[in-house]
LODREN-806857 format. One record per residue (C-alpha): residue number from 1; residue in one letter; chain; y, x, z. Coordinates in steps of 0.001 Angstrom, whole numbers, plus 524288, in hexadecimal, padded with zeros to 5 digits. Layout:
# LODREN-806857
ATOM  guvex  lumnu  paro  north   east     up
ATOM    NUM      A     A      Y      X      Z
...
END
This chain:
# LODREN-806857
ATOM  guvex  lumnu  paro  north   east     up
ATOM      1      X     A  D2FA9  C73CE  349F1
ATOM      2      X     A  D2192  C730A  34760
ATOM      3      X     A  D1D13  C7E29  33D9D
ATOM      4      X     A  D1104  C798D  33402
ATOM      5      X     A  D0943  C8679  330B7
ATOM      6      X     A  D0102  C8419  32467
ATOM      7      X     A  CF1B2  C8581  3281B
ATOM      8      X     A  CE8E2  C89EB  31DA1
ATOM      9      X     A  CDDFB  C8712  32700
ATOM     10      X     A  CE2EB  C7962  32BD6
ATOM     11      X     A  CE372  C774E  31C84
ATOM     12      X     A  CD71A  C79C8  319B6
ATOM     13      X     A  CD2E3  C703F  32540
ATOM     14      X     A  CDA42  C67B0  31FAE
ATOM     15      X     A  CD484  C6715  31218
ATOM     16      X     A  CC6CF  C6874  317D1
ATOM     17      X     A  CC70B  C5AD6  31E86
ATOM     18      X     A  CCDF8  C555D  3120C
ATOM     19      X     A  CC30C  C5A3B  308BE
ATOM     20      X     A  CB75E  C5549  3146C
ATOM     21      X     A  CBFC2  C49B0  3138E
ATOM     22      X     A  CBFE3  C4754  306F8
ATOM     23      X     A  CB1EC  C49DC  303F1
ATOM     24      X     A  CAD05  C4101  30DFC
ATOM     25      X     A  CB5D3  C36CB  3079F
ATOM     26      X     A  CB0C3  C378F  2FB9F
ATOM     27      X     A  CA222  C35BD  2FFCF
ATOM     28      X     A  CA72C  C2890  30645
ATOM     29      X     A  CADBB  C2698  2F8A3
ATOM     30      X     A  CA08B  C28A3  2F187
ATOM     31      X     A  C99DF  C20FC  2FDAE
ATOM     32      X     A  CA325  C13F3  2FB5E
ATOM     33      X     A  CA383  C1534  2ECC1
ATOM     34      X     A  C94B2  C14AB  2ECD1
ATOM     35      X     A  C93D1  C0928  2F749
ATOM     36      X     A  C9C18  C00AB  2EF32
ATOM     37      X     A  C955D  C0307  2E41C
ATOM     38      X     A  C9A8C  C0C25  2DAE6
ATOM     39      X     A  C90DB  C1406  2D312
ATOM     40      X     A  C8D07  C2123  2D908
ATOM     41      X     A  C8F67  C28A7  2CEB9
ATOM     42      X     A  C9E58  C228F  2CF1C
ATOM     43      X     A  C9EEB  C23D4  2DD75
ATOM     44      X     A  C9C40  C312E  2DA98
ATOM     45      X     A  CA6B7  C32F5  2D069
ATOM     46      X     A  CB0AF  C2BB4  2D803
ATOM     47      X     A  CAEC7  C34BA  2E48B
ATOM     48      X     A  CB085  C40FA  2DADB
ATOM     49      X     A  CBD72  C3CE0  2D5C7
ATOM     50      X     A  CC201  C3954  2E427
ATOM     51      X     A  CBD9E  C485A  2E5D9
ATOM     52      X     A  CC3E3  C4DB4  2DB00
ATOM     53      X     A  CD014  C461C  2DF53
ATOM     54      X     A  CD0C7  C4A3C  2EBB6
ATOM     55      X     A  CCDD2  C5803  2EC0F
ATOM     56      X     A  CD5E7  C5ABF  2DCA1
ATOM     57      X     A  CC99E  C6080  2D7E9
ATOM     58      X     A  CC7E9  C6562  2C9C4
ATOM     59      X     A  CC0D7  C5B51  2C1E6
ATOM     60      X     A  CBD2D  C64EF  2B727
ATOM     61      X     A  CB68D  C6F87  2BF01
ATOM     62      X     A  CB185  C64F7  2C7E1
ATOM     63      X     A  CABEA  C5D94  2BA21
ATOM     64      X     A  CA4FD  C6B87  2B5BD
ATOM     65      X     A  CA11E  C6D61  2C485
ATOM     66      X     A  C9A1A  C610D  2C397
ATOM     67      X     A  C92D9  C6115  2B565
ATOM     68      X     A  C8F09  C6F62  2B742
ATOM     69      X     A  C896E  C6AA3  2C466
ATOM     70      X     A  C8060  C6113  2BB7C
ATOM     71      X     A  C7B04  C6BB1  2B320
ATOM     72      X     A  C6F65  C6E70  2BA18
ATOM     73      X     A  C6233  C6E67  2B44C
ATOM     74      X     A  C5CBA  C6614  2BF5A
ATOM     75      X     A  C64DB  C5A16  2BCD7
ATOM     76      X     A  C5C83  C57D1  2B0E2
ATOM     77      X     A  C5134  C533E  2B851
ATOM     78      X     A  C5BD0  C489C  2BD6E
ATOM     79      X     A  C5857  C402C  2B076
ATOM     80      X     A  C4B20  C4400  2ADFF
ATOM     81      X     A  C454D  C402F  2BB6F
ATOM     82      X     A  C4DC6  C3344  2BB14
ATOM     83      X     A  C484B  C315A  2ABDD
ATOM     84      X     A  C3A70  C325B  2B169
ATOM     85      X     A  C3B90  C2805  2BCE3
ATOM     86      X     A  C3FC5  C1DC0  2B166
ATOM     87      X     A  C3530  C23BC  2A80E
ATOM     88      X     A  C2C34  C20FB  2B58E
ATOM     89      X     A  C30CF  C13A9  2B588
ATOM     90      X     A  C2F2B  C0EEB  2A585
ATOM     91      X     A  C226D  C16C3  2A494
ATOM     92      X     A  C1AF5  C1021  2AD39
ATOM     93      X     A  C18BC  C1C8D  2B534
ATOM     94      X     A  C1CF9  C167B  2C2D8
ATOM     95      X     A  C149B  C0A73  2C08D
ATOM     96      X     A  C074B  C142D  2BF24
ATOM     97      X     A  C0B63  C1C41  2CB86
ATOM     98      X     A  C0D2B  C0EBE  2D349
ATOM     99      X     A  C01A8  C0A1D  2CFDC
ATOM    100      X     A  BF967  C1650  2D2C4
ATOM    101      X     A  C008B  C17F7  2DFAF
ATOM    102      X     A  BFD87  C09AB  2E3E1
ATOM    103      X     A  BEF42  C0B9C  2E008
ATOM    104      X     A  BEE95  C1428  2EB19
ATOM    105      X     A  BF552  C0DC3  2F562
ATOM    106      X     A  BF09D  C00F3  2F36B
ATOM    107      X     A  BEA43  BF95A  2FDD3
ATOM    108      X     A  BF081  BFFD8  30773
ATOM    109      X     A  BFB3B  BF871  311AC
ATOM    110      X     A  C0830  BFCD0  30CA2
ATOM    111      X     A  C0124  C0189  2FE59
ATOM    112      X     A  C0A03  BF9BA  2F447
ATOM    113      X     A  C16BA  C027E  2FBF0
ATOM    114      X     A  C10EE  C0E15  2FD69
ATOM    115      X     A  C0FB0  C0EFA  2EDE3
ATOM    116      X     A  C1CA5  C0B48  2EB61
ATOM    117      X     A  C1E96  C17F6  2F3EE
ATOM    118      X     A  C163F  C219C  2EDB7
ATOM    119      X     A  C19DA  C1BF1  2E0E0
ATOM    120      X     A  C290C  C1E9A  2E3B1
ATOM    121      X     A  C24E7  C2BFC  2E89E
ATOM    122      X     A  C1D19  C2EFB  2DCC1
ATOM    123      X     A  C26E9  C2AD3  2D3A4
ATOM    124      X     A  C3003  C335B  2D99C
ATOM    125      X     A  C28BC  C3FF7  2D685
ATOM    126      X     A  C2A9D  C3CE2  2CA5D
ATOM    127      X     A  C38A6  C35FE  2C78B
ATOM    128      X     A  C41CF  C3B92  2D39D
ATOM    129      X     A  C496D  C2EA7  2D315
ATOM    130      X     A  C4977  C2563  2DF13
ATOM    131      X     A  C5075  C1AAA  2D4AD
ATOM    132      X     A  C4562  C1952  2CAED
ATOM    133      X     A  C39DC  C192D  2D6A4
ATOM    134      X     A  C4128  C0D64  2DA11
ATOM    135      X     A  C40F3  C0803  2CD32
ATOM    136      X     A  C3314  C0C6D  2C8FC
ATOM    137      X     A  C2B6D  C0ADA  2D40B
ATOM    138      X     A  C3258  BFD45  2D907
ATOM    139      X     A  C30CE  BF68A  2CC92
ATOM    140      X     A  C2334  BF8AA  2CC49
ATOM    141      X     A  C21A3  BF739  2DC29
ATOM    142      X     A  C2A67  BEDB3  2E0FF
ATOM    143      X     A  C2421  BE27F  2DB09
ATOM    144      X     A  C141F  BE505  2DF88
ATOM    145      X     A  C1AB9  BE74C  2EE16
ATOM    146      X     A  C20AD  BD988  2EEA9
ATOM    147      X     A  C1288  BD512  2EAE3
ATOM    148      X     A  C0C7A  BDDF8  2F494
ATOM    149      X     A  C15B5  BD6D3  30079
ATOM    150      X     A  C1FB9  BE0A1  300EB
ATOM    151      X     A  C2CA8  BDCBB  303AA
ATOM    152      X     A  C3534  BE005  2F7C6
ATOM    153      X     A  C4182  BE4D4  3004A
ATOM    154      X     A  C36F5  BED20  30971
ATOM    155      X     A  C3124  BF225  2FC79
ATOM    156      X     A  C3DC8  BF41C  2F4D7
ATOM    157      X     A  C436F  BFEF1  300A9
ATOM    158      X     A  C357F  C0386  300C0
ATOM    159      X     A  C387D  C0621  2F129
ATOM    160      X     A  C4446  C0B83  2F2F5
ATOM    161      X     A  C4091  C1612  2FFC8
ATOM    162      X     A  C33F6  C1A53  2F6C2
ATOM    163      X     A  C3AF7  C1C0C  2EA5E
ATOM    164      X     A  C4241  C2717  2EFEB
ATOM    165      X     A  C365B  C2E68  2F105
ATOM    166      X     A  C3A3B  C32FB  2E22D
ATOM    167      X     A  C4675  C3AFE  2EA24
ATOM    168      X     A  C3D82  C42A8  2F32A
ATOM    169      X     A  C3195  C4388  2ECAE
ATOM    170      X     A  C3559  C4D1D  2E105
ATOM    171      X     A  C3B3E  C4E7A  2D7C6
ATOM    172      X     A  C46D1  C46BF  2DBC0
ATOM    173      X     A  C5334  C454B  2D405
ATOM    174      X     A  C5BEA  C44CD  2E1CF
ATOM    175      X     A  C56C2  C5194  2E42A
ATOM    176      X     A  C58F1  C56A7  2D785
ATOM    177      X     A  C68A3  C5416  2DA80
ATOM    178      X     A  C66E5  C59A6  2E851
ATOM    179      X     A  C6333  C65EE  2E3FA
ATOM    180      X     A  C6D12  C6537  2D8D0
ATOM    181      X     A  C7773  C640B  2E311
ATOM    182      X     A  C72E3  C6C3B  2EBCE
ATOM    183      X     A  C6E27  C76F2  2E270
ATOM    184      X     A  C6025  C75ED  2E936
ATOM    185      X     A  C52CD  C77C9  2E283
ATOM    186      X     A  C4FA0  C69E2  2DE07
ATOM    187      X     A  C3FC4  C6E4A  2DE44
ATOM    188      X     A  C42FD  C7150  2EC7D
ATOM    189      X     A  C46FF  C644E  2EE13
ATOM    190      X     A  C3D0E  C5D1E  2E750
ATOM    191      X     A  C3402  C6346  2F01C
ATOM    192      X     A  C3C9B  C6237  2FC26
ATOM    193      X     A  C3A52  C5251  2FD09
ATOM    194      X     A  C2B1A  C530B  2FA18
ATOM    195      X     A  C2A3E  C5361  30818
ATOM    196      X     A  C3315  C4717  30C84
ATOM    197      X     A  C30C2  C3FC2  30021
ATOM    198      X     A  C2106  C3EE5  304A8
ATOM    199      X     A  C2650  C3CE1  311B9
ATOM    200      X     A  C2D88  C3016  30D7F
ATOM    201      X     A  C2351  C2D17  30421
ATOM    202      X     A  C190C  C2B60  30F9D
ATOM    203      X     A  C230E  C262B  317EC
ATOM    204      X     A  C2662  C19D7  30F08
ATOM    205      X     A  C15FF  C16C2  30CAF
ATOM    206      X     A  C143A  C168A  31CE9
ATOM    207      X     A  C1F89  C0F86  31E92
ATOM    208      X     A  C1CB7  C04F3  3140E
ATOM    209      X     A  C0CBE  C0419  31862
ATOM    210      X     A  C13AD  C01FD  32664
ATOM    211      X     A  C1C23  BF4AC  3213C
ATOM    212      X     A  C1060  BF27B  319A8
ATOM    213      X     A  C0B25  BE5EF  322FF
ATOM    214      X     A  C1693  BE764  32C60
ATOM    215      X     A  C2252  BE4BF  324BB
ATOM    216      X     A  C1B50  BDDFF  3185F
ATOM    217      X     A  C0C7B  BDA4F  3156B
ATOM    218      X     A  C089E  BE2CD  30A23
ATOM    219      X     A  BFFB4  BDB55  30251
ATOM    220      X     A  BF4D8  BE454  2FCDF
ATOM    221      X     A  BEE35  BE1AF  2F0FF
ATOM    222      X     A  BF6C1  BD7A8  2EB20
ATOM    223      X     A  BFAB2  BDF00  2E011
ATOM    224      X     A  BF745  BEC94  2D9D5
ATOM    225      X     A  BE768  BEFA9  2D80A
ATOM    226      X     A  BDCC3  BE5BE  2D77A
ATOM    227      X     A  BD2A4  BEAA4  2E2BB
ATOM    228      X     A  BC84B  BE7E3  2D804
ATOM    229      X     A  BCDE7  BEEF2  2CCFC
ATOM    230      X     A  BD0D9  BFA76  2D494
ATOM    231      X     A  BC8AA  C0632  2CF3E
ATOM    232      X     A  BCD62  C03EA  2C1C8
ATOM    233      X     A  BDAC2  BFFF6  2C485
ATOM    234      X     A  BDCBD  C0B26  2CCC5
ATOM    235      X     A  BD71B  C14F4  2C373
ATOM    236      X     A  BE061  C0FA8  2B97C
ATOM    237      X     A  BEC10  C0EFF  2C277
ATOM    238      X     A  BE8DD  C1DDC  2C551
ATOM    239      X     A  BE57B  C21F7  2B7B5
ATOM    240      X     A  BF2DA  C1BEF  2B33E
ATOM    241      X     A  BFAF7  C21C7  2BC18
ATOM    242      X     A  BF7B4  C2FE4  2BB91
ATOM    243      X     A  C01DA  C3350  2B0CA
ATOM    244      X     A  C0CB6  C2EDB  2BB5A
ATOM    245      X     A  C063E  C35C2  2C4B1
ATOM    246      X     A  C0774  C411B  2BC37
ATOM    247      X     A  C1598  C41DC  2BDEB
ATOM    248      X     A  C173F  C44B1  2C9F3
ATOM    249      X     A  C0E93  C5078  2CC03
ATOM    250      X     A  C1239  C55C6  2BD05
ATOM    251      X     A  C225C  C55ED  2C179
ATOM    252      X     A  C2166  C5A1C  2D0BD
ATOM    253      X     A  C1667  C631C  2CC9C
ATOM    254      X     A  C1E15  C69C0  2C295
ATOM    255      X     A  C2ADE  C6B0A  2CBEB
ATOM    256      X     A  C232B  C711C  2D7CA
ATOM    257      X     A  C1A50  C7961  2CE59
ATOM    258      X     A  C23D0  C7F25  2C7DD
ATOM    259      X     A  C2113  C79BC  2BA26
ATOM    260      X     A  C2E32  C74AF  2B95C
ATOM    261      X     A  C3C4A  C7203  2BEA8
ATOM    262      X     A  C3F58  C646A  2C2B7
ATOM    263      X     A  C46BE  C631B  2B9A3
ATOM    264      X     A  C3D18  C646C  2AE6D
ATOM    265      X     A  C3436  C5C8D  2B81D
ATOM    266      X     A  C3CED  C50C0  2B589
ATOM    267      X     A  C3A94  C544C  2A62C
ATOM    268      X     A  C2C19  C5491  2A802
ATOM    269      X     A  C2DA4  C4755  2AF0F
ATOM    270      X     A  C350F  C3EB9  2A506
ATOM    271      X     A  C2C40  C45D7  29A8B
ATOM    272      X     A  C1EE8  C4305  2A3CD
ATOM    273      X     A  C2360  C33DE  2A618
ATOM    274      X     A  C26BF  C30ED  29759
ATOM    275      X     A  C190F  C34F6  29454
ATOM    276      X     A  C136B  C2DDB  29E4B
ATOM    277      X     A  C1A15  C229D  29A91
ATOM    278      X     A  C1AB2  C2330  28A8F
ATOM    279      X     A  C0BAF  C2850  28897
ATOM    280      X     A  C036B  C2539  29409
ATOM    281      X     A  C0AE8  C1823  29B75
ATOM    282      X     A  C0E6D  C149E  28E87
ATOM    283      X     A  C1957  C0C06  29801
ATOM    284      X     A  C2591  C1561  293B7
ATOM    285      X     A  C2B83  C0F13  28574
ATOM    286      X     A  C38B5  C13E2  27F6C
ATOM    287      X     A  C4022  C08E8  28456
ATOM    288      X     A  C3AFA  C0C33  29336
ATOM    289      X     A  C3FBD  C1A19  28F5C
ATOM    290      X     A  C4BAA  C17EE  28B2B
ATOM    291      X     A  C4E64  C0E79  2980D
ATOM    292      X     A  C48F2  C18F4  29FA1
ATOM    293      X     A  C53ED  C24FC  2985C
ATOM    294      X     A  C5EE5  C1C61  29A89
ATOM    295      X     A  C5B5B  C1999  2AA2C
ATOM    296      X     A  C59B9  C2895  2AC09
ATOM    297      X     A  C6818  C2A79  2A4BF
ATOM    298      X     A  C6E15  C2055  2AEC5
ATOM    299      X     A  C6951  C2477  2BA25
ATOM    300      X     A  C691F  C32EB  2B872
ATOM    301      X     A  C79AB  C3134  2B0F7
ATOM    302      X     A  C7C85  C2B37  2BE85
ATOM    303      X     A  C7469  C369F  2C770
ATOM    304      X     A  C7BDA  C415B  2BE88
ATOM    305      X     A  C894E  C3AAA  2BFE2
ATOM    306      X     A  C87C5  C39FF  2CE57
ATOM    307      X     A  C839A  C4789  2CDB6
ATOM    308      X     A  C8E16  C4DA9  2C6A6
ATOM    309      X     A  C98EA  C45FE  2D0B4
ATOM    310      X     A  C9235  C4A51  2DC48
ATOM    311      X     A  C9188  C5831  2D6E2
ATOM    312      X     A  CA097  C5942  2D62E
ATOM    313      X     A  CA21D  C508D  2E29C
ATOM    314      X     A  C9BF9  C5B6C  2E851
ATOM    315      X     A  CA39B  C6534  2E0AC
ATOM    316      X     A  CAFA1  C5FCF  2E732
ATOM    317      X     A  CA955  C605F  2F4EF
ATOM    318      X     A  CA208  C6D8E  2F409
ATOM    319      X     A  CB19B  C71D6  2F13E
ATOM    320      X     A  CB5D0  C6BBA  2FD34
ATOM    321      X     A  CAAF9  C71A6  3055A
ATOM    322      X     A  CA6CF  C633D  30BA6
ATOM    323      X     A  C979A  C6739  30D17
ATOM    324      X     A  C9CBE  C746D  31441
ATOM    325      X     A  CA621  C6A3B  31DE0
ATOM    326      X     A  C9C10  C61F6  31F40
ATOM    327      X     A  C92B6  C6A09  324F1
ATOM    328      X     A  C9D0B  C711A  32DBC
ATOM    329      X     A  C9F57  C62EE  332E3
ATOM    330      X     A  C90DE  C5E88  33441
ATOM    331      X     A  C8E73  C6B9D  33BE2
ATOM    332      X     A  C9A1F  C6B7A  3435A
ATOM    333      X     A  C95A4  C5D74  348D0
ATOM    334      X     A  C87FE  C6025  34A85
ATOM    335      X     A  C8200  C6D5D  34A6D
ATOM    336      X     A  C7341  C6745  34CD0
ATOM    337      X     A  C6BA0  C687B  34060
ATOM    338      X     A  C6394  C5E82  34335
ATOM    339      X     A  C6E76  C5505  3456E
ATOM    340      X     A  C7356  C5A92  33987
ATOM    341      X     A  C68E9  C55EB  3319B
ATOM    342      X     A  C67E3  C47C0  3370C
ATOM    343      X     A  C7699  C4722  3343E
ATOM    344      X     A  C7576  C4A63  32702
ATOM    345      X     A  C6923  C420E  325E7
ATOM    346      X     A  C71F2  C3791  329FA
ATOM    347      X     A  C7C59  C3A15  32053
ATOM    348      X     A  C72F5  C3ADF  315EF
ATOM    349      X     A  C6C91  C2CA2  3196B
ATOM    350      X     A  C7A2C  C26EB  319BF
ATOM    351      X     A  C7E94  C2D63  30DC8
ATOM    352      X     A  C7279  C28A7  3049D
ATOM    353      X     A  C748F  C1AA2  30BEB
ATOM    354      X     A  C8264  C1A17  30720
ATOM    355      X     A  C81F7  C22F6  2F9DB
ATOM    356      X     A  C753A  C23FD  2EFCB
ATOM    357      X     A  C6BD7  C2EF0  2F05A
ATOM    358      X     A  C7204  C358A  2E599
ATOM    359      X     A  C8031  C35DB  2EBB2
ATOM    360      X     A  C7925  C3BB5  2F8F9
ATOM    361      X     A  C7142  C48A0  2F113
ATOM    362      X     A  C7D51  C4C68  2EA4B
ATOM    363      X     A  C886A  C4996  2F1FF
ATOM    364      X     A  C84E3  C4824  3019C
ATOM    365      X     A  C77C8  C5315  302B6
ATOM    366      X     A  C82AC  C5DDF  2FCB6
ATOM    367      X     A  C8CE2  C5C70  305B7
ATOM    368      X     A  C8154  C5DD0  3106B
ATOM    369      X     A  C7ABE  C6989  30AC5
ATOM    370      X     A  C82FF  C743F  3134A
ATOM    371      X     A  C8185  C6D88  31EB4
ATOM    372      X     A  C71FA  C6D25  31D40
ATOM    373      X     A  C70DE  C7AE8  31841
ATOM    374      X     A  C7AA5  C7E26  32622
ATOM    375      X     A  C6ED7  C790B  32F1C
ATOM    376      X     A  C6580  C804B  32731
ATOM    377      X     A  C5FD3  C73A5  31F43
ATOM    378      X     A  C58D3  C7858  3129E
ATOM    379      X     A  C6041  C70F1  306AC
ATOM    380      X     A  C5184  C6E41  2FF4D
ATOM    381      X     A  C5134  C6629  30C9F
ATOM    382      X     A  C5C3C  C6140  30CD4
ATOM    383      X     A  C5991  C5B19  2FF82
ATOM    384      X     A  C4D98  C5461  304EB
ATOM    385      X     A  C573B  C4ED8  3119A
ATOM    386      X     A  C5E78  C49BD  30663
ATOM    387      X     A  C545B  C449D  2FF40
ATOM    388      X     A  C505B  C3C88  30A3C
ATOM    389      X     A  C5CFD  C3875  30CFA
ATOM    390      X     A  C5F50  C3247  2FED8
ATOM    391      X     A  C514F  C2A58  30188
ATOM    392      X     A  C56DB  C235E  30CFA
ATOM    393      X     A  C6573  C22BD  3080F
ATOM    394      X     A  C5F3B  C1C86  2FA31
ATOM    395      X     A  C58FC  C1280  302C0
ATOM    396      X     A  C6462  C0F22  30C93
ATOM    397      X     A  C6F1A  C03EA  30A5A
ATOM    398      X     A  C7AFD  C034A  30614
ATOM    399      X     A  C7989  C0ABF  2FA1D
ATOM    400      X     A  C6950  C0B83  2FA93
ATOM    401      X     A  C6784  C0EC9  2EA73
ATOM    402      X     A  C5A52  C0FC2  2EBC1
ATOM    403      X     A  C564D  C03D3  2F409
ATOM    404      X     A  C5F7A  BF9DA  2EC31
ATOM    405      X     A  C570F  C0044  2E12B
ATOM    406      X     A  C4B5D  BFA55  2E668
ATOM    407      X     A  C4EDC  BEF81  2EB9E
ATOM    408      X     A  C52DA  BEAD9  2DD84
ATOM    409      X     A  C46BE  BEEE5  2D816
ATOM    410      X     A  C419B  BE6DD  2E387
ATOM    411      X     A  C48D1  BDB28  2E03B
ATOM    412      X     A  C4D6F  BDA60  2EE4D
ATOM    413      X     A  C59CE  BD9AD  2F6C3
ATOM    414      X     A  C5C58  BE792  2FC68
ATOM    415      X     A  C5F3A  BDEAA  30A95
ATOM    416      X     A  C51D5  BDE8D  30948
ATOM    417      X     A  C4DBB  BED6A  308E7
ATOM    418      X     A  C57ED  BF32A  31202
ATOM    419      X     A  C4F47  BEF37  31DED
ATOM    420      X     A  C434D  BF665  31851
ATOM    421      X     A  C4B6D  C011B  3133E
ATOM    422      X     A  C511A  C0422  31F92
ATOM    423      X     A  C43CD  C0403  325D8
ATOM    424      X     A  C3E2F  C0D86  31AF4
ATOM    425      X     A  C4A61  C176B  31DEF
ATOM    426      X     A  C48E5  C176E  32BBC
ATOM    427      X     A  C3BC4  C18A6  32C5D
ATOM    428      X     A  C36A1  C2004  32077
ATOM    429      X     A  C43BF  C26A0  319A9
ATOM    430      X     A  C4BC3  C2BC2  32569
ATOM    431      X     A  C3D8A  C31D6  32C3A
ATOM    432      X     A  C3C99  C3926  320DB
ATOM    433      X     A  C4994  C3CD2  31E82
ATOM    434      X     A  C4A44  C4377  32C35
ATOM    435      X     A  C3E11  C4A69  32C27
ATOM    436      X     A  C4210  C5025  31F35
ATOM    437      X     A  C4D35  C5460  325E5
ATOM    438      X     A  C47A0  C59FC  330C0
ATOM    439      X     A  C3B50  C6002  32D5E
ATOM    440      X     A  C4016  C670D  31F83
ATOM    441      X     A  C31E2  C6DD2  31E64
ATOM    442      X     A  C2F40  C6082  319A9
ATOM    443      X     A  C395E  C62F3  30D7C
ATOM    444      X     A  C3940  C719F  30CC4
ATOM    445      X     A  C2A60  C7447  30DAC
ATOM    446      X     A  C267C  C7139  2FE6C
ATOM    447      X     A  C31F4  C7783  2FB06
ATOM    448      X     A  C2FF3  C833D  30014
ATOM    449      X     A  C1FB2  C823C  2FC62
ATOM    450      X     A  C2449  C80A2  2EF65
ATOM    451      X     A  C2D06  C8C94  2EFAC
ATOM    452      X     A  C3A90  C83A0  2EB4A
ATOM    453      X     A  C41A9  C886F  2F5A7
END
């Protein structure tokens, strides 16, 4: 007869590869719910219950786990900086910073995209939203491209690769929920993605001025300044947009000086753009406001929804120690930190390709923060890895947010900006992406100048 000796060790074995199990079950749940096209915030939701289910937690510590986890001062900014990029939008505040950017790059091959670029990239300073870049800066840009010879699937991906600009050059609102959920100085990480963010930004202009003649035949000089009216149309151009131009240097100069936090920098912003817009643009009405309020609610309800699920989702698998297993399995399979690093650059790429950039910051970088502090990566840099990640992830099919975005402000099929999306990624996004990763002086070096780390 066979005696069966109860093993508290072979139990706890036991319960370990159900919980690692488990967990990695429900990120295919949220992966699949996503893909067929349930609302993230739902998907969300639905992998919590099959959490709660599964592992009997308690729903009413788990509830005050989760709303207590939202009462932090920084989340205000959240609205604010969204409530800017619409204010942006109605106040006629992206149209002046286009058309001061294009009066400088004009004439040149490749001009008409390159101020699409720095446009995106100065909007972003100021609004920290990849969503309403799109929607700002393509309405107003799309259009002139087409009648400059651009190709409106080429220039729709070339929309949608630039408008993340506004997560790496600061402030950015998928920072601010890093550093939420990671407990990291969120002026750290504003500074952190100067670096790759001007990186991308220079990337993008040299790759477009390379197509420029090669892949299209830019057309100079059929629309934007007469060649004859240019001293006084460019001093007006200028003189009209240095209120916008304002912004930028009044919010990122007040974060890094010290003047004040970032959240009362998103304050300053929404109070700075409704000025702009009601007393010098004279382009912002009531009824623009009052669209712009209710577009802020929506998107930042949905942000904060998806925020509180994820905080209890990771609740449930802090409990279960799954970032602690999944670092003892990473570095039991490869102890090369190098190899380390391209794995989880992989994971990353293949994560924001299947799940949105908001899904990636505060589900997937958390369960990978032990592992990167094991090999000795700095978490401010490991935000910026992130950041990087989320640009190419925003920009690669199936799920893409970012480039269906623009290609419906493009009025074009998305069949038709996958080829020059991919090329844009493999050429402009994943370079920077890896050097970020493997030269962190490049992330950590303002940082440190500034003293916010």
């Amino acid at each position: 007869m066979r005696c069966v000796i109860f093993s508290p060790a072979r139990l706890a074995t036991t319960l370990k590869k159900r919980s690692n199990g488990m967990a990695a079950f429900s990120i295919l749940l949220l992966v699949f719910l996503m893909v067929i096209g349930v609302p993230v915030a739902w998907s969300f939701a639905a992998v919590l219950g099959y959490l709660v289910l599964v592992f009997d937690v308690n729903t009413t510590s788990l509830l005050l786990q989760g709303f207590r986890s939202l009462d932090h001062i920084i989340l205000l900014a959240l609205p604010l900086f969204v409530l800017a990029g619409y204010l942006m939008k109605s106040g006629g505040i992206a149209r002046r910073l286009v058309d001061f950017i294009e009066l400088l790059v004009m004439g040149r091959r490749g001009g008409m995209g390159a101020s699409m670029v720095i446009a995106s990239g100065v909007f972003g300073a100021i609004s920290g939203t990849a969503t309403a870049a799109v929607a700002s800066i393509g309405t107003i840009m799309v259009g002139p491209l087409a009648q400059r010879g651009y190709p409106r699937g080429y220039s729709s991906a070339l929309l949608g690769m630039s408008s993340l600009l506004g997560i790496l050059i600061p402030p950015s609102i998928t920072l601010i929920l890093f550093g939420v959920v990671t407990r990291q100085s969120i002026t750290a990480l504003f500074a952190a993605t100067i670096g790759p963010g001007l990186l991308l930004l220079l990337g993008l202009i040299f790759f477009n001025r390379f197509c420029a003649g090669r892949w299209f035949k830019e057309e100079v000089g059929s629309a934007g300044l007469l060649p004859g009216k240019l001293p006084r149309s460019a001093g007006r151009i200028t003189l009209s947009a240095l209120p916008a131009l304002s912004m930028p240097f009044i919010i990122l100069g007040g974060i890094y000086g010290g003047i004040f936090t970032p959240t009362e920098a998103a304050g300053v912003a929404v109070v700075v753009a409704m000025f702009i817009g009601f007393f010098i643009y004279r382009d912002l009405s009531f009824a623009n406001l009052k669209e712009s309020l209710a577009s802020s609610a929506e998107t930042t309800g949905t942000i904060i929804l998806i925020l509180l699920f994820s905080f209890m989702i990771g609740r449930i698998l802090v409990a279960e120690r799954v970032p602690q297993e999944l670092t003892v399995m990473i570095t039991t399979l490869v102890n090369n930190p190098i190899l380390i690093l391209l794995l989880v650059n992989g994971f990353l790429i293949f994560a924001g390709a299947i799940m949105d950039d908001l899904s990636v910051t505060v589900v997937i970088a958390p369960l990978f923060m032990p592992l990167m502090q094991t090999i000795g990566v700095d978490p401010v840099h490991f935000g910026a890895i992130v950041a990087c990640s989320v640009v190419i992830g925003a920009n690669s099919p199936p799920v893409a947010p970012i480039l269906y975005m623009a290609c419906r402000i493009g009025k074009v099929s998305i069949h038709k900006s996958i080829a020059p999306a991919l090329f844009l990624i493999a050429f402009v996004g994943m370079p920077v992406m890896l050097i970020t990763t493997f030269l962190p002086a490049l992330s950590l070096t303002i940082p440190r100048l500034l003293g916010a780390m």
